[in-house]
C-alpha positions as CSV (number, residue, x, y, z in Angstrom):
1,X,-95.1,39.8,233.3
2,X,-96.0,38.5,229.7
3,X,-94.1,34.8,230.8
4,X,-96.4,35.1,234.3
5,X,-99.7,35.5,232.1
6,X,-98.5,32.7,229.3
7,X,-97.8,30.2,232.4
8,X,-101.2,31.0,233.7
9,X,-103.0,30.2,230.2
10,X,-100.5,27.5,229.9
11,X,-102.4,25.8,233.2
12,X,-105.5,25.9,230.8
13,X,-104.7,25.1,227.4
14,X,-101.2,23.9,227.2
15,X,-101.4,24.3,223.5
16,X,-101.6,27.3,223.9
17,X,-98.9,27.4,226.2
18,X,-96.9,25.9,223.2
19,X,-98.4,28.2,220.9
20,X,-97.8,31.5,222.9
21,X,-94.3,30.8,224.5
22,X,-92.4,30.9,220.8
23,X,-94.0,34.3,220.0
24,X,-94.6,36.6,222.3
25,X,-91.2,38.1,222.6
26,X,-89.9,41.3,223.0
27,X,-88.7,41.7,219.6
28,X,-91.7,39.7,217.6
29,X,-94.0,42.4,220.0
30,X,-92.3,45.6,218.9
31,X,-92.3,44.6,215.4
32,X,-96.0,43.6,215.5
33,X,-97.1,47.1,217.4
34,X,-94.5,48.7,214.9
35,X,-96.7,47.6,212.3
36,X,-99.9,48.5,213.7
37,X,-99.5,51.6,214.4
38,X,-97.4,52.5,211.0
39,X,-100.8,51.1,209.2
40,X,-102.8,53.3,211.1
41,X,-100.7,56.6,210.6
42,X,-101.0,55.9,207.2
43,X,-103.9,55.8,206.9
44,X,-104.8,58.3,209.2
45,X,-102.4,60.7,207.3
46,X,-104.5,59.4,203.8
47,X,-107.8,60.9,205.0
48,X,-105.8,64.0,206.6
49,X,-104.7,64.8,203.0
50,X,-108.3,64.4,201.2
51,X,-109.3,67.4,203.5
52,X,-109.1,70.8,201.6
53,X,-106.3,72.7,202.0
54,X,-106.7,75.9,204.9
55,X,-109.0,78.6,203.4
56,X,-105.6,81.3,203.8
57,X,-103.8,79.1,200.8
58,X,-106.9,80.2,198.4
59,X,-106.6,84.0,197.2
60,X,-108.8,83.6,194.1
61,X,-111.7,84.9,193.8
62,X,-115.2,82.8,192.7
63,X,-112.7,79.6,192.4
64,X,-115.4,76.6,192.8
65,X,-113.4,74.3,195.6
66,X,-115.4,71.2,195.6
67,X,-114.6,68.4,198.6
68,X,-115.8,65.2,199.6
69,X,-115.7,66.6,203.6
70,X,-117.3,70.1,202.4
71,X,-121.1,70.8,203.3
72,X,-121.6,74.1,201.0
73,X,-124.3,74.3,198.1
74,X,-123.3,74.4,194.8
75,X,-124.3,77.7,193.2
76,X,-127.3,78.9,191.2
77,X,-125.3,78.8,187.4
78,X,-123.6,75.5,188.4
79,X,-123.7,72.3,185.9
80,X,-123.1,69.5,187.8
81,X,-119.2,69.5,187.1
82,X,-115.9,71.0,189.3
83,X,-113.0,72.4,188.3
84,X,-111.3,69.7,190.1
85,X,-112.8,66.9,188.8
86,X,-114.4,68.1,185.1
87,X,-115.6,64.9,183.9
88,X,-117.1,63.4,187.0
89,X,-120.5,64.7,188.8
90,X,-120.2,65.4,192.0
91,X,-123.6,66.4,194.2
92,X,-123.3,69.0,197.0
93,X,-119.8,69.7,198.2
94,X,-118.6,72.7,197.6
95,X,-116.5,74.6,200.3
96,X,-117.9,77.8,202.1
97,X,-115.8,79.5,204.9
98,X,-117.5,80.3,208.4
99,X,-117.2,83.6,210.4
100,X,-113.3,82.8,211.7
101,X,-112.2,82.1,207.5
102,X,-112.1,77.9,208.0
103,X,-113.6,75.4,205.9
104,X,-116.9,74.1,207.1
105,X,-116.2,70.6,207.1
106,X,-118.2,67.5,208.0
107,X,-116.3,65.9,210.0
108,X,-118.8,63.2,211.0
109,X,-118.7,61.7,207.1
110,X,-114.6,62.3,207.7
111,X,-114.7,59.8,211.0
112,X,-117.3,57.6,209.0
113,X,-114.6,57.2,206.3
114,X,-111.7,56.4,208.7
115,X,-114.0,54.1,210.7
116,X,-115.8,52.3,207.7
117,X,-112.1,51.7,206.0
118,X,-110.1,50.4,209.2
119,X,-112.6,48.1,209.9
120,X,-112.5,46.3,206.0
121,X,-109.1,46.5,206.8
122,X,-108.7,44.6,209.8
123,X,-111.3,42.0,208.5
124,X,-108.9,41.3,205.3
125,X,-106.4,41.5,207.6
126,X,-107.4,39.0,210.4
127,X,-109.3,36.6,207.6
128,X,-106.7,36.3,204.9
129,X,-103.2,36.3,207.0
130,X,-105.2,34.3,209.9
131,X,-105.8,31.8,207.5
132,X,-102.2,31.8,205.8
133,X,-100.7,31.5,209.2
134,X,-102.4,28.6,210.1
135,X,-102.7,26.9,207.5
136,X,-98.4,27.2,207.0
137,X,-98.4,26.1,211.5
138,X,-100.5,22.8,210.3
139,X,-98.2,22.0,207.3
140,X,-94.8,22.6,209.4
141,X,-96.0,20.5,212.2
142,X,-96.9,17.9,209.4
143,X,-93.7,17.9,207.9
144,X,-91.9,18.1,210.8
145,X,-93.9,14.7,212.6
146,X,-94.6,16.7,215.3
147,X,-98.6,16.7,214.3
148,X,-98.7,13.0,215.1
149,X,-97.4,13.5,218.9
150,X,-99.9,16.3,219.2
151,X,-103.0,13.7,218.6
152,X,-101.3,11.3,221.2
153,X,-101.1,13.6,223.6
154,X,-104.4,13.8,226.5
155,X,-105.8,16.8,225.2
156,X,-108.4,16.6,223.7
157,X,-109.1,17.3,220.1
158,X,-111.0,20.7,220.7
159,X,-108.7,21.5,223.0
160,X,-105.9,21.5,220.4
161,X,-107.8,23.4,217.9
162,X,-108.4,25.6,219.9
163,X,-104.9,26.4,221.5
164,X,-104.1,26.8,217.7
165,X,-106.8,28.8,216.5
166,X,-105.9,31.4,219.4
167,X,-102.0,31.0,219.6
168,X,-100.4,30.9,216.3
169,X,-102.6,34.1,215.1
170,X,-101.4,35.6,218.1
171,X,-99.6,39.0,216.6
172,X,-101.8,39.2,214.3
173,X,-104.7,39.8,217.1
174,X,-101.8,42.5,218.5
175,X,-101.7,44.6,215.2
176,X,-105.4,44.7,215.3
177,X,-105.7,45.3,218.8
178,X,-103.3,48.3,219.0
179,X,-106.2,49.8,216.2
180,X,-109.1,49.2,218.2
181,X,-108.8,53.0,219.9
182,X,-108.3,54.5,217.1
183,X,-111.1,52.7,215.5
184,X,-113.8,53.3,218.8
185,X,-113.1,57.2,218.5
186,X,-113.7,57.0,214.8
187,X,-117.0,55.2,215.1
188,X,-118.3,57.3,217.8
189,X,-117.4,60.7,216.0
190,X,-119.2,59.6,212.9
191,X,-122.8,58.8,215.5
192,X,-122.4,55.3,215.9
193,X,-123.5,54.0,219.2
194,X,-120.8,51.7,221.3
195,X,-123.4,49.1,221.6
196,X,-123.3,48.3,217.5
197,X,-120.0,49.2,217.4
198,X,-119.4,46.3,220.3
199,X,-121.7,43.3,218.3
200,X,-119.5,44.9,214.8
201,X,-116.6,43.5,216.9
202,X,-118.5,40.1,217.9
203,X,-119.5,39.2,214.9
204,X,-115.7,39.8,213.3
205,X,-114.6,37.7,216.0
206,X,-117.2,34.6,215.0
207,X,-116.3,35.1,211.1
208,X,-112.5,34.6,212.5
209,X,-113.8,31.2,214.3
210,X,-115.2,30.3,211.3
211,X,-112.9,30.7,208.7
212,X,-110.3,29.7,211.0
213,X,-111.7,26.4,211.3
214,X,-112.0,25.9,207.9
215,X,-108.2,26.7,207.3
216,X,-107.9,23.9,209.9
217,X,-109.8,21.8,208.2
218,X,-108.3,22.7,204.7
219,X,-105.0,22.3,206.2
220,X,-105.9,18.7,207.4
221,X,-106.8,17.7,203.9
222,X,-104.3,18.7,201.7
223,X,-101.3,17.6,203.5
224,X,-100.4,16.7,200.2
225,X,-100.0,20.0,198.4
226,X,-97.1,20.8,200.6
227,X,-96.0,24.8,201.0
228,X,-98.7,25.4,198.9
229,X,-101.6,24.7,200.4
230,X,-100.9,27.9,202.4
231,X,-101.5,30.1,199.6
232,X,-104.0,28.3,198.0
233,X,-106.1,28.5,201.3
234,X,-105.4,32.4,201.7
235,X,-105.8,32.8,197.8
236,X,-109.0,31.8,198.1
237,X,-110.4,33.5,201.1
238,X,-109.0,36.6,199.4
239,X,-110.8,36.4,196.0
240,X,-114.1,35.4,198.4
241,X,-113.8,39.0,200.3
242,X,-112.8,40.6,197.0
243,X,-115.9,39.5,195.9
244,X,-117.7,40.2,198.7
245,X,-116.9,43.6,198.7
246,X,-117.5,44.3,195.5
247,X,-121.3,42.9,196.3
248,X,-121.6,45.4,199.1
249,X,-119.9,48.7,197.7
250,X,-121.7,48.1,193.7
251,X,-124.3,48.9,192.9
252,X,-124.6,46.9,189.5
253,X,-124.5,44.0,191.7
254,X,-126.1,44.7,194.8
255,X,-129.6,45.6,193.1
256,X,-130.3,41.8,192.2
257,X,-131.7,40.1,195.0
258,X,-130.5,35.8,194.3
259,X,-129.6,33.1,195.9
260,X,-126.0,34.2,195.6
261,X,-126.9,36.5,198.2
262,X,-126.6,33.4,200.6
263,X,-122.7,33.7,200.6
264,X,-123.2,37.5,202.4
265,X,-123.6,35.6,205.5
266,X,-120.0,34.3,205.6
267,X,-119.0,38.1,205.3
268,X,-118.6,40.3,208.3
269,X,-118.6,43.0,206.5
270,X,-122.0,42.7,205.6
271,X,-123.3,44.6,208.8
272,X,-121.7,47.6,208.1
273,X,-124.8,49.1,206.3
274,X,-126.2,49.3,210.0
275,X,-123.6,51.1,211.5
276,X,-123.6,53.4,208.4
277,X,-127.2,53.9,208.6
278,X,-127.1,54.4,212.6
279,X,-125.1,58.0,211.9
280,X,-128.2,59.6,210.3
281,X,-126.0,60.6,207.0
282,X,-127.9,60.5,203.4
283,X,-126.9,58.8,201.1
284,X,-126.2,61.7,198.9
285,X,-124.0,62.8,201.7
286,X,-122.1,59.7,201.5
287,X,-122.3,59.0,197.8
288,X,-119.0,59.9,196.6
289,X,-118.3,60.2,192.6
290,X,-120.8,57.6,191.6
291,X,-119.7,55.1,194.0
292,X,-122.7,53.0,195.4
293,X,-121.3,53.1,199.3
294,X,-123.0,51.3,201.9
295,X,-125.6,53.8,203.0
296,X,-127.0,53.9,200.0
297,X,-127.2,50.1,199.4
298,X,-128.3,49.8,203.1
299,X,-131.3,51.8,202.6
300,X,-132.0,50.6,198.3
301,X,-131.0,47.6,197.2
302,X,-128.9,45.6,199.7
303,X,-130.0,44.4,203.4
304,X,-133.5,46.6,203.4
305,X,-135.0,44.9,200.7
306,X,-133.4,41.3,201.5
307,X,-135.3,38.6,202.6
308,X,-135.1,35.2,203.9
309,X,-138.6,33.2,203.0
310,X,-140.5,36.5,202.1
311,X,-139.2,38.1,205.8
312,X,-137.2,41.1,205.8
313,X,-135.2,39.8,208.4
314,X,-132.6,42.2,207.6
315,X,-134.4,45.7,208.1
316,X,-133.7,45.6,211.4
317,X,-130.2,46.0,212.6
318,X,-130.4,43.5,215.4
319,X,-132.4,41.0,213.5
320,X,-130.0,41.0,210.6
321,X,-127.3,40.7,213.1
322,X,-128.7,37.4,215.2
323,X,-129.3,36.1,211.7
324,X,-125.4,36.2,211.2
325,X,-124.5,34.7,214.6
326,X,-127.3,31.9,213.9
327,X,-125.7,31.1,210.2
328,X,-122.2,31.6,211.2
329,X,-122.6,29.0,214.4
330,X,-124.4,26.2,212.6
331,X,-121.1,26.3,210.3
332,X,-118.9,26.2,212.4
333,X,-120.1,23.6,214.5
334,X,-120.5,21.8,211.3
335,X,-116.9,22.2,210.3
336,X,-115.8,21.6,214.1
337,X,-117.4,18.5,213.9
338,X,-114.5,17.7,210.4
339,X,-111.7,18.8,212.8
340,X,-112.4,16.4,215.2
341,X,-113.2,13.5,213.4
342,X,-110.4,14.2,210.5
343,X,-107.8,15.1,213.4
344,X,-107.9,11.5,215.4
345,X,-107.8,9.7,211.9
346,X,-106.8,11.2,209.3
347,X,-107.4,8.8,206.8
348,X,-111.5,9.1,207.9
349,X,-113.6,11.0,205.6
350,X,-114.3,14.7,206.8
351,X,-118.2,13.7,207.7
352,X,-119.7,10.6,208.3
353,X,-122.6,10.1,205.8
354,X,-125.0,11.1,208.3
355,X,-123.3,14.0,208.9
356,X,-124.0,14.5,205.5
357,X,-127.6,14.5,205.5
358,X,-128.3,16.9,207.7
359,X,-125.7,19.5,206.4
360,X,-127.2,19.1,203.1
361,X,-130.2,20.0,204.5
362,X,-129.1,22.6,206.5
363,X,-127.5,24.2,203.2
364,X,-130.9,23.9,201.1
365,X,-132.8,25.5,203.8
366,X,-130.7,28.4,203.9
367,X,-129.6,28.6,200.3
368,X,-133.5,28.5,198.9
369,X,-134.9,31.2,201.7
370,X,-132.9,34.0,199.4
371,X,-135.3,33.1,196.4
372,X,-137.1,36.3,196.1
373,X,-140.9,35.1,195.7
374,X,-141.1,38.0,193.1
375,X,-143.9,38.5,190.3
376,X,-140.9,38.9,187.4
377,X,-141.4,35.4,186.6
378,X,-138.4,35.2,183.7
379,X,-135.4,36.7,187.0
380,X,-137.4,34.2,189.0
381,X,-136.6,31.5,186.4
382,X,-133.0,32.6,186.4
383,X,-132.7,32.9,190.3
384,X,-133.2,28.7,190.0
385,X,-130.8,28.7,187.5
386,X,-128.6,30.5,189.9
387,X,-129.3,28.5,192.6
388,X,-127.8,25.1,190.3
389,X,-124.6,26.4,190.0
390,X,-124.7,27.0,194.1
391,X,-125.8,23.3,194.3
392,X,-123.3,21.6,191.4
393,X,-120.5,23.5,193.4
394,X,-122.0,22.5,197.0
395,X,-122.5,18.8,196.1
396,X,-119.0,18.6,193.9
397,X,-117.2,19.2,197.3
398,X,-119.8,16.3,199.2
399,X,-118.5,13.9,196.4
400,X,-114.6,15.1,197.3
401,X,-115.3,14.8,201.1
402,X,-117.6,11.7,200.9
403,X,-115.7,9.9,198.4
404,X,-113.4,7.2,199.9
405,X,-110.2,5.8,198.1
406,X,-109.1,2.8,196.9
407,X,-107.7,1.0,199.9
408,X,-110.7,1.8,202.0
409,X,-112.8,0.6,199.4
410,X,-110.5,-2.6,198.7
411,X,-110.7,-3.4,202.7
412,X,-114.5,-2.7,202.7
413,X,-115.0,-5.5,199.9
414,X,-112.6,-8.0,201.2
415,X,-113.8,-7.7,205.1
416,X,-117.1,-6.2,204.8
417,X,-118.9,-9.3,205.9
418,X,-116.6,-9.5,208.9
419,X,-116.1,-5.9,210.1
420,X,-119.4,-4.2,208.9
421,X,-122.1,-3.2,211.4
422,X,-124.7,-3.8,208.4
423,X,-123.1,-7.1,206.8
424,X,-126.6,-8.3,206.9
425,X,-128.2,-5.6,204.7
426,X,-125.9,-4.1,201.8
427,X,-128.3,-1.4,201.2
428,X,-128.0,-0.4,204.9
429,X,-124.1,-0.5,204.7
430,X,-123.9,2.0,201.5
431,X,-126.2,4.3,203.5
432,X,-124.5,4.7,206.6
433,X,-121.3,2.8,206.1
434,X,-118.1,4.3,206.9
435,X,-116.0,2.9,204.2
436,X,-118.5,2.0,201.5
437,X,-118.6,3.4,197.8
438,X,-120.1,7.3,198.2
439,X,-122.5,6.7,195.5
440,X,-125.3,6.0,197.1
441,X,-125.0,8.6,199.8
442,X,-124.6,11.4,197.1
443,X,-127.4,10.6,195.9
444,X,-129.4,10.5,199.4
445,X,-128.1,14.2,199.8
446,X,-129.2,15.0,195.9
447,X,-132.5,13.6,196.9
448,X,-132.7,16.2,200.1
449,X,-131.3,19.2,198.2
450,X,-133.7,18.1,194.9
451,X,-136.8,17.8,197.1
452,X,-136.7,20.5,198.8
453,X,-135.9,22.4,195.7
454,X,-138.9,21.2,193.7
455,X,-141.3,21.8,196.2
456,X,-140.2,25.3,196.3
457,X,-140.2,25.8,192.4
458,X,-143.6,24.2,192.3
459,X,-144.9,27.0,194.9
460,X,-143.4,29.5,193.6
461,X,-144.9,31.6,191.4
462,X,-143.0,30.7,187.8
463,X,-146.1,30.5,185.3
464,X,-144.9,29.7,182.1
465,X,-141.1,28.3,183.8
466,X,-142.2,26.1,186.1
467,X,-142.0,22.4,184.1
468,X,-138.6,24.1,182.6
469,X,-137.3,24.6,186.5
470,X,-138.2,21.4,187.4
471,X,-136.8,19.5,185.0
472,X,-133.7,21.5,185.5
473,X,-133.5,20.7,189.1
474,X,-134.0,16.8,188.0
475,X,-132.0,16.5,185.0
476,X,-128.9,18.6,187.1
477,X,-129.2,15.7,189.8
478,X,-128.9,13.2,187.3
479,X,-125.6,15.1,185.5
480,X,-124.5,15.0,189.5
481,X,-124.6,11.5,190.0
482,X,-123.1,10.8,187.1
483,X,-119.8,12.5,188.0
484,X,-120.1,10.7,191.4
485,X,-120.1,7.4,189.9
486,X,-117.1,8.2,187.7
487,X,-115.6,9.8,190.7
488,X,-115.7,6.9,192.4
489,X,-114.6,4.7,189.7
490,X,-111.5,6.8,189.1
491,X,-110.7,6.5,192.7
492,X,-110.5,2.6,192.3
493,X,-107.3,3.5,190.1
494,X,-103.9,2.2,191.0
495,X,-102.3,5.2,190.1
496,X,-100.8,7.6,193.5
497,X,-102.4,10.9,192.1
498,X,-105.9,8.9,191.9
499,X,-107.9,12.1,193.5
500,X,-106.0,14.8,191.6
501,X,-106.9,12.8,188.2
502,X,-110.7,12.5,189.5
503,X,-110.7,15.7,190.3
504,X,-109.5,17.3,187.0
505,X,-111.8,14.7,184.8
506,X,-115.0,16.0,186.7
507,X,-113.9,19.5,186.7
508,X,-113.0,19.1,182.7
509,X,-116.2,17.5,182.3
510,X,-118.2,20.1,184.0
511,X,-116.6,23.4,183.4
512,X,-114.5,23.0,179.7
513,X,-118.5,22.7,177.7
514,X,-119.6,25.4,179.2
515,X,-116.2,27.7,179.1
516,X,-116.3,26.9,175.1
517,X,-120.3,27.7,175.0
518,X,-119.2,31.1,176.9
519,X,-116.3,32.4,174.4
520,X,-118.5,31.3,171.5
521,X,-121.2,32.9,172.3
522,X,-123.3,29.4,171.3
523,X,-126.9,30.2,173.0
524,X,-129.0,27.3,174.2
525,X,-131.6,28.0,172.4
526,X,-128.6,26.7,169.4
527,X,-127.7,23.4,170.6
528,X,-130.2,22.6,173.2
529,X,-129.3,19.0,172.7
530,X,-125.9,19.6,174.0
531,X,-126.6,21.9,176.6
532,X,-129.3,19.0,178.2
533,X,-125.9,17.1,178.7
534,X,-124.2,20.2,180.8
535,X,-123.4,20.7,184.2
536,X,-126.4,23.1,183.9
537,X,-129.3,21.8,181.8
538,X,-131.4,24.2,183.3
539,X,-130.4,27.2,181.3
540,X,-131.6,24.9,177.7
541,X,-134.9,23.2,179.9
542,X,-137.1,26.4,178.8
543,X,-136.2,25.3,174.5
544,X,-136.5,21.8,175.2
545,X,-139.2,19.4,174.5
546,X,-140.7,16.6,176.7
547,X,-139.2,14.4,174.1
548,X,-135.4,15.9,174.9
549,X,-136.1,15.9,178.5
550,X,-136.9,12.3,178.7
551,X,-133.8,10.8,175.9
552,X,-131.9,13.1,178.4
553,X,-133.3,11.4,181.4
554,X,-133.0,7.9,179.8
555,X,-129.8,8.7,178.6
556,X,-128.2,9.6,182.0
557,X,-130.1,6.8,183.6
558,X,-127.6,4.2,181.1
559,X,-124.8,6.5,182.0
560,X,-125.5,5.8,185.8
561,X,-126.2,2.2,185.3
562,X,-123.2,1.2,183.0
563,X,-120.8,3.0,185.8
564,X,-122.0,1.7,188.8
565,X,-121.6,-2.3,187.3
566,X,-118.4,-1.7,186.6
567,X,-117.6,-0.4,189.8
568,X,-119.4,-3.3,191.3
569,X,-116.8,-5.6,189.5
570,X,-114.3,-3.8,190.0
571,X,-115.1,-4.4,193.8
572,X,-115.8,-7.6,193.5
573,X,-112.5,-7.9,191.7
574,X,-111.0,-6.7,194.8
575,X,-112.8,-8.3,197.4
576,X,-111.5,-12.2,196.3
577,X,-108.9,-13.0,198.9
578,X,-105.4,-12.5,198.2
579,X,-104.2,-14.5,201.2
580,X,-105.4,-17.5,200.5
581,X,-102.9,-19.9,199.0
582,X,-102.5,-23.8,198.8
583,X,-100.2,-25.5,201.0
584,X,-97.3,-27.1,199.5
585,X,-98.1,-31.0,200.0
586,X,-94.8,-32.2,202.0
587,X,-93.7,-36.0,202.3
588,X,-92.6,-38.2,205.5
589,X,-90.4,-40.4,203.4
């Protein structure tokens, strides 16, 4: 039966086919359902032993029994503390039998537990071993040559990807499957309706397109990390949904509103406020021992009072939701576009420079809507402070992907004249060339993230900050295109590790200053001078004079100037024909 139903997929994606026919076995399947429903009797057996014990095992008499799951008042002479827990305060749980001598217990928090904790689960689950798993399929077939005879076969590029992104994850989908039941009659016992509990499940699936096609595309370009590019890849998606989590169970975090906020979108976990909110529990009902749980920031400080341009797009359950699905597939067609062009070539850069444009604009006008336009002009200040760091990491991985090496760079000065669809018009060619130097094309996409940025910091109601964000914003694009050119420049090396070395040299440059500022506890205010010269000169603009601003200015101006003539000879150096020789002068006699 399972071969029958393989064969039949097999008709319409045969890599798939290829995919599915190595691992759905007998033996991989019972191991995989083994495991799924071992995980959920665990767990299920964890939330059976936080119940209180049966009312017949107590014999004392006035002995305060406090419980999560328990729905009793505490009493009259009672100061906030249990025996149980003597140091902690816990608001009303105590236990009180009913007429037959049980425990009343709430069994709809009990079923919101299981359900709430199955689900984060599953989505670490399915995001951090879906990503290991295909990142370690991409790097085997690499190794093994068998990736090149997968790009010469018909298929087509999507087709491949796709057979991939659904076959090699394939027991993983089991184990999760086989926790689906379990999961349904948990979410409707705790009052959540099918329909949310359905589009909780659809939106899981989309974050799992997503990230999957990231770990595609990560897997593409790193080929040269070998095995561990596997757990690198997973690494980081875990310490992303670490974080994540953190954001939407704390309340120390989740009660500033900033542009960091932006990354929630790329979490599926982040709708789980609705379907918490949808079972009509308070959140002092679900407040447990001063944890902020997702009720409470639901309905205080999280996706209530969150807002995209001033619009509280996310007070409504299905608004907030078709806000996910509208973010979620504008990345991944983004990143789809990378697959295909990096998987026919790899040696192509992940986006064309147009490309570029438009998904630096795409980020910009998503990033900047989660500026709260807020009177508190000093956290305003600092929420375009936080949105520089977004930016300086957002543009650092533009120069990486834009950035070609020194071959491409060597043909595109030798041939350009030749080969080039703008040999006419150099300017035209470092715009939208293929292989020409990224310089000028990072700074096209600083110009559309800058703009749009200033315009919104001149709107925005800053007062006494506004010159000081402004001139962050423009001296940060200038510190930016400065570690493009040397990017670039380092990438004209000879040397094999030439992106590993321009990659450490930015990252030292950018991230050492500041580290040694941190653990010093030097203040801008201090050496303002220095700080001008950062990856983030916004956080000294507000102690600055015009005078600083402007040697600062000037001074990255030389910087930009002086490293983009020497790359220009260094071209030039390399576009003289090697092949050109004179002919040895022979004689008839």
């Amino acid at each position: 039966m399972i071969h029958t139903f393989v064969d039949r997929l097999g008709q319409l994606n045969p890599q798939l086919f290829r995919e599915l026919k190595g691992r759905l076995k007998p033996r991989t399947l019972g191991i995989a359902a083994a495991i799924s429903f071992l995980a959920q009797g665990l767990i299920y057996l964890y939330y059976q032993n936080r119940l209180p014990l049966p009312a017949s095992q107590y014999t004392q008499l006035n002995l305060e029994l406090s419980n999560r799951y328990c729905i009793g008042a505490p009493p009259k002479n009672w100061g906030g503390y249990s025996n149980s827990y003597p140091n902690q305060y816990i608001p009303q749980n105590f236990c009180i039998k009913d007429l037959t001598g049980n425990w009343t217990i709430n069994w709809q928090l009990w079923w919101l537990d299981l359900f709430i904790w199955l689900g984060i689960f599953g989505i670490l689950a399915l995001l951090i071993a879906g990503t290991h798993m295909l990142i370690t399929d991409l790097s085997k077939e690499e190794r093994r040559g068998t990736l090149n005879f997968i790009r010469l076969s018909p298929q087509s590029a999507t087709s491949i990807l796709t057979g991939k992104m659904l076959g090699v994850p394939m027991l993983l989908y089991l184990v999760v499957g086989l926790a689906i039941p379990l999961h349904l009659v948990a979410g409707l016992s705790a009052g959540i309706s099918l329909i949310l509990i359905l589009a909780f499940y659809g939106i899981v699936a989309l974050s799992c397109a997503l990230f999957y096609s990231a770990a595609l595309l990560f897997g593409l370009v790193s080929v040269g990390l070998g095995g561990f590019q596997a757990w690198l890849g997973s690494g980081i998606v875990l310490i992303f949904l670490w974080g994540m989590l953190g954001i939407t169970m704390s309340s120390p975090v989740a009660e500033y509103i900033t542009p960091v906020n932006w990354l929630i979108l790329f979490y599926p976990g982040g709708v789980l406020p609705y379907l918490v909110h949808a079972t009509g529990l308070s959140p002092e009902t679900v407040e447990y021992l001063n944890l902020e749980t997702l009720n409470q920031w639901y309905k205080r400080e999280g996706l209530a009072s969150l807002q995209w341009y001033g619009q509280p797009i996310w007070r409504n359950a299905w608004g907030g939701m078709g806000f996910y699905i509208l973010h979620s597939g504008l990345w991944i067609y983004w990143i789809r576009q990378g697959l295909v062009r990096r998987f026919h070539n790899p040696l192509d850069t992940m986006w064309s420079k147009g490309q570029s444009y438009l998904i630096s604009a795409s980020f910009i006008v998503f990033l900047a809507g989660f500026i709260p336009r807020i009177s508190d002009t000093n956290n305003l200040f600092y929420n375009f402070g936080r949105l520089q760091v977004v930016v300086l990491v957002f543009v650092s991985m533009l120069i990486a992907i834009l950035s070609p090496h020194r071959q491409t760079l060597q043909d595109w000065a030798r041939y350009r004249h030749q080969t080039s669809l703008h040999r006419k018009n150099l300017l035209k060619d470092l715009v939208w060339g293929e292989k020409s130097p990224a310089t000028v094309a990072i700074a096209i996409n600083l110009a559309i993230i800058l703009t749009f940025s200033l315009f919104y910091a001149y709107i925005s109601p800053l007062g006494t900050h506004k010159m000081a964000a402004i001139w962050g914003l423009l001296l940060q694009g200038g510190i930016i295109l400065v570690y493009a050119a040397i990017a670039q420049l380092m990438l004209l090396m000879k040397t094999p590790k030439r992106a590993i070395a321009a990659a450490s040299v930015i990252a030292g440059i950018a991230i050492v200053p500041l580290f040694y500022f941190a653990i010093t506890n030097i203040a801008p205010d201090k050496l303002t001078w220095v700080f001008l010269f950062s990856a983030l000169p916004g956080v000294a603009t507000e102690y600055a004079t015009i005078t600083m601003v402007g040697w600062s200015m000037l001074g990255q101006f030389i910087a930009i100037a002086l490293l983009n003539i020497q790359m220009t000879r260094q071209l030039q150096q390399a576009g003289k024909s090697f092949t050109s020789y004179q002919l040895p002068v022979t004689s008839n006699q």
